[in-house]
C-alpha beads as a LAMMPS data file, in Angstrom:
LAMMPS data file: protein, C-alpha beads

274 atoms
273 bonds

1 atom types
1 bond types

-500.0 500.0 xlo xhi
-500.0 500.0 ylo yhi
-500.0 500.0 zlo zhi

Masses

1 110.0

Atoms # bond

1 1 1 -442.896 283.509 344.715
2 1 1 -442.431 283.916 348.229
3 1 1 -439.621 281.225 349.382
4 1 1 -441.405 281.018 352.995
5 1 1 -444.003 279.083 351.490
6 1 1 -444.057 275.649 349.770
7 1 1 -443.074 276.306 346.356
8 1 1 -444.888 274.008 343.513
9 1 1 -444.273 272.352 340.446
10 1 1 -445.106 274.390 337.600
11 1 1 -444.448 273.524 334.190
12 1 1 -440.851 272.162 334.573
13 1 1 -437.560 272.736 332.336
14 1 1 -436.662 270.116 329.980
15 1 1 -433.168 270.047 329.326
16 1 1 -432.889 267.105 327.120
17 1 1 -431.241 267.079 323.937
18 1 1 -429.314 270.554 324.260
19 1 1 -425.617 271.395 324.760
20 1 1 -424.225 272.561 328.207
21 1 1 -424.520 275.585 327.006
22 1 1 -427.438 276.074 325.885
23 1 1 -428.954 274.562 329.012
24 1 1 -427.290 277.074 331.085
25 1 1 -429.633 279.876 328.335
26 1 1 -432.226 277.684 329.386
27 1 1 -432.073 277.922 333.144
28 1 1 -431.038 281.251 332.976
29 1 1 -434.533 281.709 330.533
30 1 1 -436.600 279.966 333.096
31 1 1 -435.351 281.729 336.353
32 1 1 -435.974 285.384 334.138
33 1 1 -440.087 284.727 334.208
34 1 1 -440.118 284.404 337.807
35 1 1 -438.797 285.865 340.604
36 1 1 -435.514 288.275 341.402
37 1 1 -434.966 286.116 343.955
38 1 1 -434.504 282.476 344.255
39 1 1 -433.314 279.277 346.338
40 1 1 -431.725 276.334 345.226
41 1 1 -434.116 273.871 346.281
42 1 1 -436.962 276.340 345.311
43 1 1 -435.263 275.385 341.798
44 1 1 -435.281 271.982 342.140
45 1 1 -439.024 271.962 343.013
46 1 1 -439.849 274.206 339.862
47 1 1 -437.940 272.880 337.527
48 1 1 -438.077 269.284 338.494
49 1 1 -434.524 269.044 337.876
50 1 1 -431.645 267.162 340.341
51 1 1 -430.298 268.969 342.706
52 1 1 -426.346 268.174 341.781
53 1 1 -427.293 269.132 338.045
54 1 1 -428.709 272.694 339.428
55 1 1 -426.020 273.108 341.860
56 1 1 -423.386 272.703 339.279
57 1 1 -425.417 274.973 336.900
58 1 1 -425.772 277.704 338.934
59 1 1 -421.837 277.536 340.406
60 1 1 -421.315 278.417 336.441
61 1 1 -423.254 280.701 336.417
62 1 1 -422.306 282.722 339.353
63 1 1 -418.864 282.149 338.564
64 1 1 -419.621 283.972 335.503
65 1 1 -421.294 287.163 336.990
66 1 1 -424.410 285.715 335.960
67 1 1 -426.041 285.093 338.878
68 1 1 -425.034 286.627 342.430
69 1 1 -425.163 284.717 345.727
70 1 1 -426.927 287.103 348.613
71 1 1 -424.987 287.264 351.833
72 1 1 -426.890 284.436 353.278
73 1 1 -425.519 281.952 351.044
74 1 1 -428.323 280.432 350.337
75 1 1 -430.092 282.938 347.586
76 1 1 -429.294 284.122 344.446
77 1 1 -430.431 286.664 342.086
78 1 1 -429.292 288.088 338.605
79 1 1 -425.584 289.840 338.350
80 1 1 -424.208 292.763 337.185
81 1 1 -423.414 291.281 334.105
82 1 1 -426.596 289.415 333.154
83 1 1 -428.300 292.730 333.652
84 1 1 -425.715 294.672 331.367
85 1 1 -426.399 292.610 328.129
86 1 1 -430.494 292.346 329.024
87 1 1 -430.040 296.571 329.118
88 1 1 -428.122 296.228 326.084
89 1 1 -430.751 293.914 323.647
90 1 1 -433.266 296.425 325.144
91 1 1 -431.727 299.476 324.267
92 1 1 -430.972 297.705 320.685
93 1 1 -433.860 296.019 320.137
94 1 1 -434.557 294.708 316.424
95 1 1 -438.084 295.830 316.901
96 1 1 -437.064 299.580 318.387
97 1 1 -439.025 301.594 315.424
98 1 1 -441.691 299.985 316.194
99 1 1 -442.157 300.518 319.609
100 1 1 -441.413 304.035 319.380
101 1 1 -444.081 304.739 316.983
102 1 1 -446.733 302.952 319.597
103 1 1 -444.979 305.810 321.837
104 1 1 -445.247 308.209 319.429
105 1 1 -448.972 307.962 318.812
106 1 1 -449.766 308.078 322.776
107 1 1 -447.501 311.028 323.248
108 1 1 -449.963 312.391 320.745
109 1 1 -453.151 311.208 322.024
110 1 1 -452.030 312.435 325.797
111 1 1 -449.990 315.671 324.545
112 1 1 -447.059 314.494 327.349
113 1 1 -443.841 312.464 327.542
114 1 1 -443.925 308.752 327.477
115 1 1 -441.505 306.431 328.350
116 1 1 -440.981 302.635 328.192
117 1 1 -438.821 301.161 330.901
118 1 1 -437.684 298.394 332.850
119 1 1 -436.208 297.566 336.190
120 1 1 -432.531 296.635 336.601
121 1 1 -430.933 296.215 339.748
122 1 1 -432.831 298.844 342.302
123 1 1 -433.119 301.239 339.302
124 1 1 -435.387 302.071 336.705
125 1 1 -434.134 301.696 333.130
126 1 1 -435.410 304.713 330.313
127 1 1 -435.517 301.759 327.420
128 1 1 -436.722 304.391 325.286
129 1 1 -438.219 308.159 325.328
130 1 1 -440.570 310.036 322.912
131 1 1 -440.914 313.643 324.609
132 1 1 -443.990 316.116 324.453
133 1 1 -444.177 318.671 321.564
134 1 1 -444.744 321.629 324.678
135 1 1 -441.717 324.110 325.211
136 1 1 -441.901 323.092 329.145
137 1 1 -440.468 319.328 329.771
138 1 1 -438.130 317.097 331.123
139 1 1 -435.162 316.048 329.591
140 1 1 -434.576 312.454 329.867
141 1 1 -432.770 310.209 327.114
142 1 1 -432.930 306.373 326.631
143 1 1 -430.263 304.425 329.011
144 1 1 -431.259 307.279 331.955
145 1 1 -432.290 305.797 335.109
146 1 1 -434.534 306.878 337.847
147 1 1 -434.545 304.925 341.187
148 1 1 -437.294 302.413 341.933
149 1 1 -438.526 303.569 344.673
150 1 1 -439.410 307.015 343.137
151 1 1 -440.552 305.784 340.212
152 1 1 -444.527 304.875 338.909
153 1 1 -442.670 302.556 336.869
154 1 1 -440.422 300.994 339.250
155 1 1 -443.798 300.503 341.728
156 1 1 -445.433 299.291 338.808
157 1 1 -442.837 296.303 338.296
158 1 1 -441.558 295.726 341.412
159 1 1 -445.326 295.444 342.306
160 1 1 -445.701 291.979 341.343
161 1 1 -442.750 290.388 343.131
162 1 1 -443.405 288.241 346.220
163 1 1 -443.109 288.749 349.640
164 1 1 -439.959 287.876 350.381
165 1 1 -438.005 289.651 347.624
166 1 1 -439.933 292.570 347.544
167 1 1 -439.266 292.952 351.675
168 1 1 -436.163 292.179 350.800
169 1 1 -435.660 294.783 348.299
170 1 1 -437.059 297.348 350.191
171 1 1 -435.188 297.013 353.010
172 1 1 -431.827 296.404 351.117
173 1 1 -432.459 299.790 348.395
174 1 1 -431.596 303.233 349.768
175 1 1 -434.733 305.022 349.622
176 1 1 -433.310 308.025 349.745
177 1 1 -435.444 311.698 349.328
178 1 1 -435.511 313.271 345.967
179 1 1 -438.448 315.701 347.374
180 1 1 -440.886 316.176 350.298
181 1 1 -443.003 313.534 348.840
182 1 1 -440.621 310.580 348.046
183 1 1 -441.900 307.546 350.209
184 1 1 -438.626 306.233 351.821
185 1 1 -440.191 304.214 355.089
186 1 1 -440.071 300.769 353.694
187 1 1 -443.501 299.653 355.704
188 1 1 -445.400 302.827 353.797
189 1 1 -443.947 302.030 350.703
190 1 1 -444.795 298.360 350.574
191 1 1 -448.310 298.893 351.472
192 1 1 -448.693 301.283 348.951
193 1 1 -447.339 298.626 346.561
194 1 1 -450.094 295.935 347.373
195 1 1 -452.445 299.246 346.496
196 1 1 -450.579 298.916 342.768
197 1 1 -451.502 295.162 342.128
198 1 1 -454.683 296.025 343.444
199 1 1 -455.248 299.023 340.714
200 1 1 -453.093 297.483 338.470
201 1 1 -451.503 301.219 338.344
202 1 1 -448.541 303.161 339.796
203 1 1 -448.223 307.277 340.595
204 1 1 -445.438 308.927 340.770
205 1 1 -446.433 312.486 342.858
206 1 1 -444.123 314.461 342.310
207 1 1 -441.234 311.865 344.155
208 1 1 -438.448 312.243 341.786
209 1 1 -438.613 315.908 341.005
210 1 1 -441.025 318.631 342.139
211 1 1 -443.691 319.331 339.660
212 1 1 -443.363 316.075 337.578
213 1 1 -445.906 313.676 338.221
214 1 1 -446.523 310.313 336.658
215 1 1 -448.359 307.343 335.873
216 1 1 -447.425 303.558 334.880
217 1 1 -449.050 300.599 333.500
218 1 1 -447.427 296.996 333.067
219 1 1 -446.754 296.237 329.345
220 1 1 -448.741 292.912 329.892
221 1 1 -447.425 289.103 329.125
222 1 1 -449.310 285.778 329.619
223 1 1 -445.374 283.813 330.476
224 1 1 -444.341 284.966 334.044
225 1 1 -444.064 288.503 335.438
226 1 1 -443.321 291.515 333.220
227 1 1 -440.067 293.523 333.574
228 1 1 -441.652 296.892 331.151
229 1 1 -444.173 299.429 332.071
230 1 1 -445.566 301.936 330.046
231 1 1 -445.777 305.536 331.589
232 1 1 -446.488 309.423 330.946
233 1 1 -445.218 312.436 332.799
234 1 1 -446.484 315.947 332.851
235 1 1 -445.859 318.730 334.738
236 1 1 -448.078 319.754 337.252
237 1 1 -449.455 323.112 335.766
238 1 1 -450.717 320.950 332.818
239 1 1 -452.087 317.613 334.486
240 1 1 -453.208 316.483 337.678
241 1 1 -452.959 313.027 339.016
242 1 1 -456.964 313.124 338.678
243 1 1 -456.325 314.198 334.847
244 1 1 -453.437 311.472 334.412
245 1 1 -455.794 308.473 335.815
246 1 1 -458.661 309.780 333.389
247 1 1 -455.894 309.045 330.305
248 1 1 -455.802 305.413 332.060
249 1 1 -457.721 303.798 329.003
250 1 1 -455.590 304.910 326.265
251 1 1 -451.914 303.770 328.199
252 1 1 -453.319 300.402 328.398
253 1 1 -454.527 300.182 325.242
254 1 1 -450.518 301.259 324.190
255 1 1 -449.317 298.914 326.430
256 1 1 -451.080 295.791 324.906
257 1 1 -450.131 296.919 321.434
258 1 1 -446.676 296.370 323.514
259 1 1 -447.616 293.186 324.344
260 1 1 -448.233 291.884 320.930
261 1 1 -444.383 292.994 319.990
262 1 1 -443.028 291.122 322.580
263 1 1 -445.219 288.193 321.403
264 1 1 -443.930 288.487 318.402
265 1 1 -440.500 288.703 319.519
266 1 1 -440.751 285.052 321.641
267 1 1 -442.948 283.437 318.859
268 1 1 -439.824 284.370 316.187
269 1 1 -437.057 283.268 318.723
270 1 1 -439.027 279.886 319.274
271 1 1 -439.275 279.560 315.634
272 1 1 -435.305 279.781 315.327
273 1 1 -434.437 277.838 317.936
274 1 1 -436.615 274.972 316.935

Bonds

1 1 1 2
2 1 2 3
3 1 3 4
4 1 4 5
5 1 5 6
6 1 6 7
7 1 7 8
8 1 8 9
9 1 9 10
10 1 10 11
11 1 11 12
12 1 12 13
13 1 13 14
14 1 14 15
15 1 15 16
16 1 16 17
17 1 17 18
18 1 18 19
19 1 19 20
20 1 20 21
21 1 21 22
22 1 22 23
23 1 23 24
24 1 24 25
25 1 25 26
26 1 26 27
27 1 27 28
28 1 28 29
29 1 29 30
30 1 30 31
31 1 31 32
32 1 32 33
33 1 33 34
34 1 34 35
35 1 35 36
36 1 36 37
37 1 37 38
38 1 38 39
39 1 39 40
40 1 40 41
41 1 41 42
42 1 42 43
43 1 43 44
44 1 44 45
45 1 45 46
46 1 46 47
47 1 47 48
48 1 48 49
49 1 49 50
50 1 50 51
51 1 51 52
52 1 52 53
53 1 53 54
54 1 54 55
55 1 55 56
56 1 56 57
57 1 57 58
58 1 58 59
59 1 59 60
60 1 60 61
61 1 61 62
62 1 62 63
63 1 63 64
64 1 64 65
65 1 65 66
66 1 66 67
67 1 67 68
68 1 68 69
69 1 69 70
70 1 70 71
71 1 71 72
72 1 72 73
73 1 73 74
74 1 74 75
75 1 75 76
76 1 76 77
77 1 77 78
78 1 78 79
79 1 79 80
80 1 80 81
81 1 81 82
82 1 82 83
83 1 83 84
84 1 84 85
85 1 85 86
86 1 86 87
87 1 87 88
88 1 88 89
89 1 89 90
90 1 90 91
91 1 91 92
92 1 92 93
93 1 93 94
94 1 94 95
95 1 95 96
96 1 96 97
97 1 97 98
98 1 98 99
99 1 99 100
100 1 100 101
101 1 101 102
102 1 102 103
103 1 103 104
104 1 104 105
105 1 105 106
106 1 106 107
107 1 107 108
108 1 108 109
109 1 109 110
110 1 110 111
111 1 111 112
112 1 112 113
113 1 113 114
114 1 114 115
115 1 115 116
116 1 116 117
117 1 117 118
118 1 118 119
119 1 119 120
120 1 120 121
121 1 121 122
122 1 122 123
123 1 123 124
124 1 124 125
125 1 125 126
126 1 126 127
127 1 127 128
128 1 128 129
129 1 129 130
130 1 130 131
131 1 131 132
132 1 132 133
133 1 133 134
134 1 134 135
135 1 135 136
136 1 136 137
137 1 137 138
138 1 138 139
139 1 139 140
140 1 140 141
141 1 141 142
142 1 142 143
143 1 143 144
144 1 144 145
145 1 145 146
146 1 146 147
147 1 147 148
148 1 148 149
149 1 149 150
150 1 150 151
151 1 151 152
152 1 152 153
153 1 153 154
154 1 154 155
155 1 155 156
156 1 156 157
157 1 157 158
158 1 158 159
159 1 159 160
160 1 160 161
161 1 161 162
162 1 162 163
163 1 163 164
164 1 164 165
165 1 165 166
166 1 166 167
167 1 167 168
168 1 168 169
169 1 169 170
170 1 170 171
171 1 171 172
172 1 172 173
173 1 173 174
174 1 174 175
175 1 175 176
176 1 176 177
177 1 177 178
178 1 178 179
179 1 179 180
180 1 180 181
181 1 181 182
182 1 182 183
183 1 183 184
184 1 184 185
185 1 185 186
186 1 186 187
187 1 187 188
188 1 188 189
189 1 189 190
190 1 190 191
191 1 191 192
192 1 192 193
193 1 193 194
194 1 194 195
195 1 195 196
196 1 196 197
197 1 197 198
198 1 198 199
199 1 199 200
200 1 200 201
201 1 201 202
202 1 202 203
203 1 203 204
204 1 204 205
205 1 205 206
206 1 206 207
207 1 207 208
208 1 208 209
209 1 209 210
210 1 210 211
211 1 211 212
212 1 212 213
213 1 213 214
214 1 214 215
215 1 215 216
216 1 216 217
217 1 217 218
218 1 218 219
219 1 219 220
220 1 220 221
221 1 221 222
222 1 222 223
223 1 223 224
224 1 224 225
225 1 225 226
226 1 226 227
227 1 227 228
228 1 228 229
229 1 229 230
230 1 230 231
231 1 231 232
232 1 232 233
233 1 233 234
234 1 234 235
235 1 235 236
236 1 236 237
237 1 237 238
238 1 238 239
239 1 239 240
240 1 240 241
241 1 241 242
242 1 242 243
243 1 243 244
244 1 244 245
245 1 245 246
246 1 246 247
247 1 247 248
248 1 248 249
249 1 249 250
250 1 250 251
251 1 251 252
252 1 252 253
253 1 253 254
254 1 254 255
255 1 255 256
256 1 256 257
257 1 257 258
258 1 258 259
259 1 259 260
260 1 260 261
261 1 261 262
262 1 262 263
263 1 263 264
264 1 264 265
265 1 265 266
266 1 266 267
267 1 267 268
268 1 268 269
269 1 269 270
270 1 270 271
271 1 271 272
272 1 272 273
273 1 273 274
């Protein structure tokens, strides 16, 4: 959502019937399918909620590291300590085994690393890691993290944001150089992200390290913007970024088997909260 244009009522949050604290779980549910970044009133308009009631929400919640208030006191996006336990039920997911065996099988398929990730912060997040069978790799382990800005994945998420917290978060991030080819002019680099949505695909050309290059796919979701993307690596000597957009098909067909896990995931926690 960009917060320079008129936001709109979307679906709305009922609150009715729940404890205070699950209604803070709620809010803090809703504001996770949309945008990093967020206004007050922007709130009100979404969720169709008062303004006192959301005021006094999100004061609790950024007085419990939940939230963070931006320097111009009138944003706020996720804390520190929201985006420690969302790392944590990542890295511990219920559902782990499972989604290292879809990473498994395209490891196989592709013959190179594969990782599934997510964006915390300005970083990239190595939720999990299943590495290629060939004596020359990278060694990365689950809980690494990779900045954004350098990362397929990290252009892959950060992708879909709007235009006022992505030019925010590009102008905010130190885009600093890992190599001659990490993008660090903030203009470049967000032009090359409306490219992503376009393709609906990130690269990664050699910007982190020299010789690694990458590619990332969304793990796709029908509720709000996704936070995981899907991604191989190879070295250079064995792919090309020509080679790694022919394996396009078969990522995306990992990533919606993804998808379905996730599903499953939201239709079980509906089912126990009902």
């Amino acid at each position: 959502m960009d917060d320079t244009a008129e936001p709109t009522i979307d679906e709305g949050l009922s609150l009715a019937g729940e404890t205070p604290a699950l209604r803070l779980v709620s809010l803090l549910e809703f504001i996770s399918t949309r945008d990093q970044i967020f206004t007050l009133q922007s709130l009100v308009v979404q969720t169709g909620l008062p303004k006192p009631t959301l005021h006094r929400m999100l004061q609790q919640l950024e007085g419990a590291g939940l939230l963070t208030r931006h320097s111009d006191g009138r944003h706020y996006g996720t804390g520190a300590r929201l985006r420690r336990m969302a790392e944590d039920v990542l890295l511990n997911d219920s559902r782990q085994g499972a989604r290292r065996m879809i990473l498994t099988q395209l490891a196989e398929e592709v013959g190179e690393s594969c990782n599934l990730t997510a964006v915390s912060g300005n970083d990239v997040i190595y939720l999990d890691r299943v590495e290629t069978s060939h004596p020359l790799r990278v060694h990365l382990e689950a809980g690494s993290r990779v900045p954004i800005h350098a990362s397929a994945s990290g252009k892959m998420i950060t992708s879909q944001y709007g235009d006022t917290p992505r030019r925010r978060l590009l102008t905010s991030a130190q885009l600093r150089a890992f190599t001659a080819n990490t993008v660090t002019d903030p203009d470049v680099l967000d032009e090359e992200l409306g490219s992503v949505r376009q393709l609906g695909y990130a690269l990664d050309r050699q910007e982190y390290l020299e010789g690694l290059v990458c590619l990332a796919v969304l793990i796709p979701t029908d509720i709000g913007r996704s936070n995981q993307a899907l991604a191989i690596q190879a070295p250079v000597i064995r792919k090309s970024i020509d080679d790694l957009v022919e394996l396009l098909p078969v990522v995306r067909a990992a990533a919606k088997r993804m998808a379905v896990l996730n599903e499953i995931d939201r239709d079980d926690a509906t089912a126990s909260s009902a």
